[in-house]
MMTF fields as JSON, N, C-alpha, C and O atoms, coordinates in Angstrom:
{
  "mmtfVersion": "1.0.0",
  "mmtfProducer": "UNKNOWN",
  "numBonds": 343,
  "numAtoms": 344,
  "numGroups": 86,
  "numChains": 1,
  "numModels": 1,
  "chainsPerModel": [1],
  "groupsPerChain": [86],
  "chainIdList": ["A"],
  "bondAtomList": [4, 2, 8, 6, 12, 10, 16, 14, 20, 18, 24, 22, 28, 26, 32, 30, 36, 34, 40, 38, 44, 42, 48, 46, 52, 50, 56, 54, 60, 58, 64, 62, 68, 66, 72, 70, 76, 74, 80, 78, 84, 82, 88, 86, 92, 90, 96, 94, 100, 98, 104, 102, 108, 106, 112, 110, 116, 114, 120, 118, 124, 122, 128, 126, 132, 130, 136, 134, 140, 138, 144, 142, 148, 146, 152, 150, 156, 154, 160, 158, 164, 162, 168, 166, 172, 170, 176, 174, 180, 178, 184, 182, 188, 186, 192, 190, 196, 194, 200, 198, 204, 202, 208, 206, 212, 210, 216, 214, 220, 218, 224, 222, 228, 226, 232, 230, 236, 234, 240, 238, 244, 242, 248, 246, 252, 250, 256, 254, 260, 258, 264, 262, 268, 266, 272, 270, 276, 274, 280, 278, 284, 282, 288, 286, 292, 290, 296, 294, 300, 298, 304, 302, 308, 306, 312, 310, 316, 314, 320, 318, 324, 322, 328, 326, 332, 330, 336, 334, 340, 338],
  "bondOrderList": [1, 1, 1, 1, 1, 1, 1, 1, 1, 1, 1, 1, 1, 1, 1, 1, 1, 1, 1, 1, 1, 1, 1, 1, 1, 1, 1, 1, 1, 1, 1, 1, 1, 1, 1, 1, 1, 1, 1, 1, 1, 1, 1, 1, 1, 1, 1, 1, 1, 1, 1, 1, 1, 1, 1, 1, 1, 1, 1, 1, 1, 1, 1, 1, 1, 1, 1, 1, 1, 1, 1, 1, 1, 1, 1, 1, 1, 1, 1, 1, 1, 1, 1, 1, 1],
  "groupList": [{"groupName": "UNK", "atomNameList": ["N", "CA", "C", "O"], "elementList": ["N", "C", "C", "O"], "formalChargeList": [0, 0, 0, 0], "bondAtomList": [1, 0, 2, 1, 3, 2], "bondOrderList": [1, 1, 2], "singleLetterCode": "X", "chemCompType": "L-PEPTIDE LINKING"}],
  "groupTypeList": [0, 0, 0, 0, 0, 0, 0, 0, 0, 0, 0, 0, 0, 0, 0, 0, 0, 0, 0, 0, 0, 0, 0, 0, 0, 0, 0, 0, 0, 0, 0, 0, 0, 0, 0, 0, 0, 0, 0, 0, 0, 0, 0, 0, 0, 0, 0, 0, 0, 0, 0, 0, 0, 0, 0, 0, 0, 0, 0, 0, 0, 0, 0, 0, 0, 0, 0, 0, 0, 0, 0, 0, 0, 0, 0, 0, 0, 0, 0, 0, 0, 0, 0, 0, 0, 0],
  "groupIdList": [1, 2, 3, 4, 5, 6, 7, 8, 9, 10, 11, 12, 13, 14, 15, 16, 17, 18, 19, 20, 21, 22, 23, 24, 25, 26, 27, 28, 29, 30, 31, 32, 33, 34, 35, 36, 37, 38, 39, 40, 41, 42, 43, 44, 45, 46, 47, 48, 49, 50, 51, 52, 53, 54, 55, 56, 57, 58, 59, 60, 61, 62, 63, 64, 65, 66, 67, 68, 69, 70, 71, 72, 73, 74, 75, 76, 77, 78, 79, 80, 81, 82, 83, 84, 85, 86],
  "secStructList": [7, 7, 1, 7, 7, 7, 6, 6, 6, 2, 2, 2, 2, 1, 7, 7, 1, 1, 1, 7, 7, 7, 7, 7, 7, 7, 6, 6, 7, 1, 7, 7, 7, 7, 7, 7, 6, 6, 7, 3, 3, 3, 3, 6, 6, 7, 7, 6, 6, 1, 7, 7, 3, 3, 7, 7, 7, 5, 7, 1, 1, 3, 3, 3, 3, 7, 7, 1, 6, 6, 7, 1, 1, 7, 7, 3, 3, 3, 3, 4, 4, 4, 3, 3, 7, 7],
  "xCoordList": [-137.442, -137.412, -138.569, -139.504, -138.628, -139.291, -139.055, -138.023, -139.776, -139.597, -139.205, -139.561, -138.713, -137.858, -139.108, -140.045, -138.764, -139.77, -138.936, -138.117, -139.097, -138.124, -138.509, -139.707, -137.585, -138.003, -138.155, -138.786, -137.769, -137.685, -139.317, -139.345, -140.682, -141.456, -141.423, -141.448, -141.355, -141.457, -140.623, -140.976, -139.764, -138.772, -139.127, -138.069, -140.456, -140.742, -141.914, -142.009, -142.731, -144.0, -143.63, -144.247, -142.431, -142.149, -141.92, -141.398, -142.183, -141.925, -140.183, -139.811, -139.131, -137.576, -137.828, -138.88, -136.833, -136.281, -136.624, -136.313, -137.053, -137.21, -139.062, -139.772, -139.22, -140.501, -141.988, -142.36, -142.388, -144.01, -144.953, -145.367, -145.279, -146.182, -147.594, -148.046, -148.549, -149.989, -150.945, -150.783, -151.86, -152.804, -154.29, -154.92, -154.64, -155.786, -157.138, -157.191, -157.889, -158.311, -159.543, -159.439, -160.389, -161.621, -162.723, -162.552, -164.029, -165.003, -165.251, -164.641, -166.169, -166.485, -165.084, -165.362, -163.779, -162.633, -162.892, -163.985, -161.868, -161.894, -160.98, -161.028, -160.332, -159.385, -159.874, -160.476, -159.417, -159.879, -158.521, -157.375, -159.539, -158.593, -157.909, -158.356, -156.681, -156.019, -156.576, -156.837, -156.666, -157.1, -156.331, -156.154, -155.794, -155.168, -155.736, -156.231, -155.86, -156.183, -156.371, -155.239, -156.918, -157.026, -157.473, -157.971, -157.516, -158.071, -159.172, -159.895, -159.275, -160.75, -161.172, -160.357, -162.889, -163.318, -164.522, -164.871, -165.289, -167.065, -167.467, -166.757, -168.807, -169.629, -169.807, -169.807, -169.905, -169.971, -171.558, -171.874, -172.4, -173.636, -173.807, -174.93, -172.718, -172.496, -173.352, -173.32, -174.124, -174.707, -173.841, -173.54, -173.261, -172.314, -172.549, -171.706, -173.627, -173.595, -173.045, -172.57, -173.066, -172.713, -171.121, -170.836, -169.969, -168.639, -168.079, -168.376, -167.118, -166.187, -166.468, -167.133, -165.97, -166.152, -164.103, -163.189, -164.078, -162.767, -162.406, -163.133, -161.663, -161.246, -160.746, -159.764, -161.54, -160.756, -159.57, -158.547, -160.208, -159.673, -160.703, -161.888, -160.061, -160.079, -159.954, -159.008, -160.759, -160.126, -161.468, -162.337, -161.005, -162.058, -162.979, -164.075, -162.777, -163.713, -164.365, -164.823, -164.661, -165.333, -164.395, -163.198, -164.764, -163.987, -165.231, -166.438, -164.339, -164.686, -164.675, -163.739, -165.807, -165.9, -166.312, -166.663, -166.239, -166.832, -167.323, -167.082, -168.056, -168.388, -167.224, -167.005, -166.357, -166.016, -166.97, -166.512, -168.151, -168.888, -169.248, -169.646, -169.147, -169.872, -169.222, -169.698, -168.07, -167.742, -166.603, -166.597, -165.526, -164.802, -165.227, -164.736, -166.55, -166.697, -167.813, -168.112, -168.399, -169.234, -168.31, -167.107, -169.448, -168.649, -169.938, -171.132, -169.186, -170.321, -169.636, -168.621, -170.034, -169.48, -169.46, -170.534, -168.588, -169.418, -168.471, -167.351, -168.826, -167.996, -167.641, -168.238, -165.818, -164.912, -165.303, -165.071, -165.784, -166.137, -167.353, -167.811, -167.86, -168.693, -168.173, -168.905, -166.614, -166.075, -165.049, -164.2, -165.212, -163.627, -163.019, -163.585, -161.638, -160.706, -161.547, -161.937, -161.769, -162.472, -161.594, -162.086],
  "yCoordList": [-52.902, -52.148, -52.528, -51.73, -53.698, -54.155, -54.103, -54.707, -53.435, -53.504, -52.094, -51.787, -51.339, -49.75, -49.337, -49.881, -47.848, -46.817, -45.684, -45.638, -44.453, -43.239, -42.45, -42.201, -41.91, -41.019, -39.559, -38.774, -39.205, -37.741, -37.352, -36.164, -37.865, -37.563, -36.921, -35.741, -38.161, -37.605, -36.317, -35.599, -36.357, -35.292, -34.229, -33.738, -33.473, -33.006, -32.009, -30.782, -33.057, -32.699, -32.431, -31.713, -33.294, -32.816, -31.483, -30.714, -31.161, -29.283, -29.216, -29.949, -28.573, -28.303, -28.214, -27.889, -28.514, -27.835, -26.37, -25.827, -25.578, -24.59, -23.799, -22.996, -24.2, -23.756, -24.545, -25.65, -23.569, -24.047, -24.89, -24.27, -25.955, -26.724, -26.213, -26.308, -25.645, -25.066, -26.433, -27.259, -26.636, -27.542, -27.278, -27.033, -27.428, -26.581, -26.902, -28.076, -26.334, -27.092, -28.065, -28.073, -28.69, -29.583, -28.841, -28.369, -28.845, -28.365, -29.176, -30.235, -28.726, -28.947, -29.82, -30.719, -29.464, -29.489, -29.467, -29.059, -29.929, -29.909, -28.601, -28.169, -27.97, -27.014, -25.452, -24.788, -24.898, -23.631, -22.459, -22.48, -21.572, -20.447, -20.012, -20.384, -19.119, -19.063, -17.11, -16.58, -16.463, -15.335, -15.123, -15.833, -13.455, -13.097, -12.116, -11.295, -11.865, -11.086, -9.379, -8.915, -8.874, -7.616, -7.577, -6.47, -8.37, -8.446, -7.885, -7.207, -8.31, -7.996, -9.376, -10.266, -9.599, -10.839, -10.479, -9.353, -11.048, -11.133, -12.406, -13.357, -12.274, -13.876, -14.22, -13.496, -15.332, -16.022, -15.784, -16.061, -15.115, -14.976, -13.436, -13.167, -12.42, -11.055, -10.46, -10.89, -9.372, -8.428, -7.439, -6.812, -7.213, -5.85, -4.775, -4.211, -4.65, -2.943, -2.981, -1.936, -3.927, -4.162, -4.102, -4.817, -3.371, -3.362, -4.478, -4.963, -4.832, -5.902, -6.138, -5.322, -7.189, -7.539, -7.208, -7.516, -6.51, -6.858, -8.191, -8.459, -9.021, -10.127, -9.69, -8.954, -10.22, -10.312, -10.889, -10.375, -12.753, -13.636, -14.856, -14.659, -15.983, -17.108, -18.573, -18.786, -19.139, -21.051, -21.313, -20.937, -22.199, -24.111, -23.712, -23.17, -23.831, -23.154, -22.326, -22.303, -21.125, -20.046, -18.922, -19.204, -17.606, -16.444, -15.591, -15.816, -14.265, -13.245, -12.181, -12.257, -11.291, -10.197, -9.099, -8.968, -8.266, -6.459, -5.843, -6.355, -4.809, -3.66, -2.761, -2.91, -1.816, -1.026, 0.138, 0.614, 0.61, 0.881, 0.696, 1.684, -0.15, -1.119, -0.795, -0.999, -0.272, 0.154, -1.094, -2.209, -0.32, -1.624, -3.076, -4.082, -3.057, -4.032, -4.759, -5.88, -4.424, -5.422, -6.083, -5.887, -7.346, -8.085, -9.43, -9.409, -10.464, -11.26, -12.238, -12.125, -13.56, -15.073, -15.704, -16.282, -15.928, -16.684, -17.902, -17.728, -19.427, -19.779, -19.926, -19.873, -20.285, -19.774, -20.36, -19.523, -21.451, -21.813, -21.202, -21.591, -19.759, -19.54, -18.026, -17.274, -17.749, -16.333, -16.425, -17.314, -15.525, -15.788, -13.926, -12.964, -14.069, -12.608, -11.944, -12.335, -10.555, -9.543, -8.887, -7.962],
  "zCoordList": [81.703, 82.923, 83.83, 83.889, 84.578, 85.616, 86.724, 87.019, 87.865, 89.03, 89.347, 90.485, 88.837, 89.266, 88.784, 88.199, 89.335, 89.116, 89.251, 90.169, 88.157, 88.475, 89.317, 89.454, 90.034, 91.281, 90.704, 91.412, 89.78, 89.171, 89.291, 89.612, 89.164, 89.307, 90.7, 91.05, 91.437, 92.944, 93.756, 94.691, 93.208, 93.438, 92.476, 92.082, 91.748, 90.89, 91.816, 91.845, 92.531, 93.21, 95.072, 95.859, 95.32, 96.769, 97.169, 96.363, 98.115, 98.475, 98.594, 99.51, 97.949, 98.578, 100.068, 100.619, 100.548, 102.172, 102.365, 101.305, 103.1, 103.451, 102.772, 103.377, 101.904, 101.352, 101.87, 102.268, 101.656, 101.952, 101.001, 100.021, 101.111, 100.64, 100.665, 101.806, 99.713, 99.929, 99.943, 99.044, 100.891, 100.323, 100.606, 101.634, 99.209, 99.638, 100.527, 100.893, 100.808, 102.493, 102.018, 100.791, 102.294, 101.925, 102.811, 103.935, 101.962, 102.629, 103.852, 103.994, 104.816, 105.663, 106.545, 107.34, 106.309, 107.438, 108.725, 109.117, 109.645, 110.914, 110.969, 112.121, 110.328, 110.136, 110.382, 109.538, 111.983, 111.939, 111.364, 110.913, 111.735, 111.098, 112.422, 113.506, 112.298, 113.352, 113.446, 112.367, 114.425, 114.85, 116.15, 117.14, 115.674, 116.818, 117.393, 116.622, 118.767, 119.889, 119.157, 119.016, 118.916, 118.362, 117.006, 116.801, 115.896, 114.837, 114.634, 115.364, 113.283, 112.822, 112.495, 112.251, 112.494, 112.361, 111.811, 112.165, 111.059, 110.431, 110.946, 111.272, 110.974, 111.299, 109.326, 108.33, 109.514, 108.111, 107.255, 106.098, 108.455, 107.312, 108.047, 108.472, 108.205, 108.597, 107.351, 106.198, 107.841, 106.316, 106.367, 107.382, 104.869, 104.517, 105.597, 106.295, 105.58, 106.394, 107.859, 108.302, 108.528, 110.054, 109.713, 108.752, 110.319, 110.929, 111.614, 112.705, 110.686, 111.427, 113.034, 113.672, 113.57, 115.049, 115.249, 114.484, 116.555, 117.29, 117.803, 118.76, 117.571, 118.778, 120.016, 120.119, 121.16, 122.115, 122.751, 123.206, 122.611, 123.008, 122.312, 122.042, 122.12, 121.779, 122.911, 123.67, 122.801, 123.665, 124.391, 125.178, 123.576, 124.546, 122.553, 122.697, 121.781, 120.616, 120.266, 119.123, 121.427, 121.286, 121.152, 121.199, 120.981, 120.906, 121.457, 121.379, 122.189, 122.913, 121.35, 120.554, 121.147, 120.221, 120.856, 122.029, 119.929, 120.04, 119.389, 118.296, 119.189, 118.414, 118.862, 120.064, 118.228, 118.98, 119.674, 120.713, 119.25, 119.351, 121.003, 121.621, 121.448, 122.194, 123.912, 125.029, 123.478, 124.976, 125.055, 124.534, 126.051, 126.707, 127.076, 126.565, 128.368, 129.307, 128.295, 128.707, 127.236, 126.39, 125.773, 125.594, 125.306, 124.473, 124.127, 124.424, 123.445, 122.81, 122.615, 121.928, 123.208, 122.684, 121.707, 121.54, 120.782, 119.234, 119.158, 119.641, 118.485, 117.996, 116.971, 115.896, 117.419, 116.438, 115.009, 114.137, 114.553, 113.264, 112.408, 111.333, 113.495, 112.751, 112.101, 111.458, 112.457, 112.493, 110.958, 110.894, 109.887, 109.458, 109.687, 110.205, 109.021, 108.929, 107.907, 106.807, 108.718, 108.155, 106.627, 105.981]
}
């Protein structure tokens, strides 16, 4: 048996039609997290005692946050790679 190779492996490890393939991410990725408008968010070196941040808005790499605390018209610029889901 020279030259062939069985495909049953490959067809073993491919994702079916319709399902999701997981892969798991590599440190330091170009890969952000996706955040929607009203969420909750932490900064990545957040201390326990401080309350989640609100999202405002997101784009160009930064995101708009809150305290709720903080009143409507405040708010605080961070970027997004430094935020994950609360």
């Amino acid at each position: 048996m020279t030259g062939k190779r069985s495909n049953s492996s490959q067809k073993r490890n491919s994702p079916r039609k319709g399902q999701l393939h997981l892969i798991a991410m590599k440190q330091g990725s170009n890969l952000l997290e996706l955040f929607q408008p009203g969420s909750f968010v932490r900064l990545k070196n957040q201390p326990n005692d401080l309350p989640p941040f609100q999202l405002i808005s997101c784009k160009g790499g930064s995101c708009f946050v809150r305290q709720q605390t903080w009143g409507q018209y405040i708010h605080w610029e961070v970027e997004h790679h430094r935020l994950k889901s609360a």
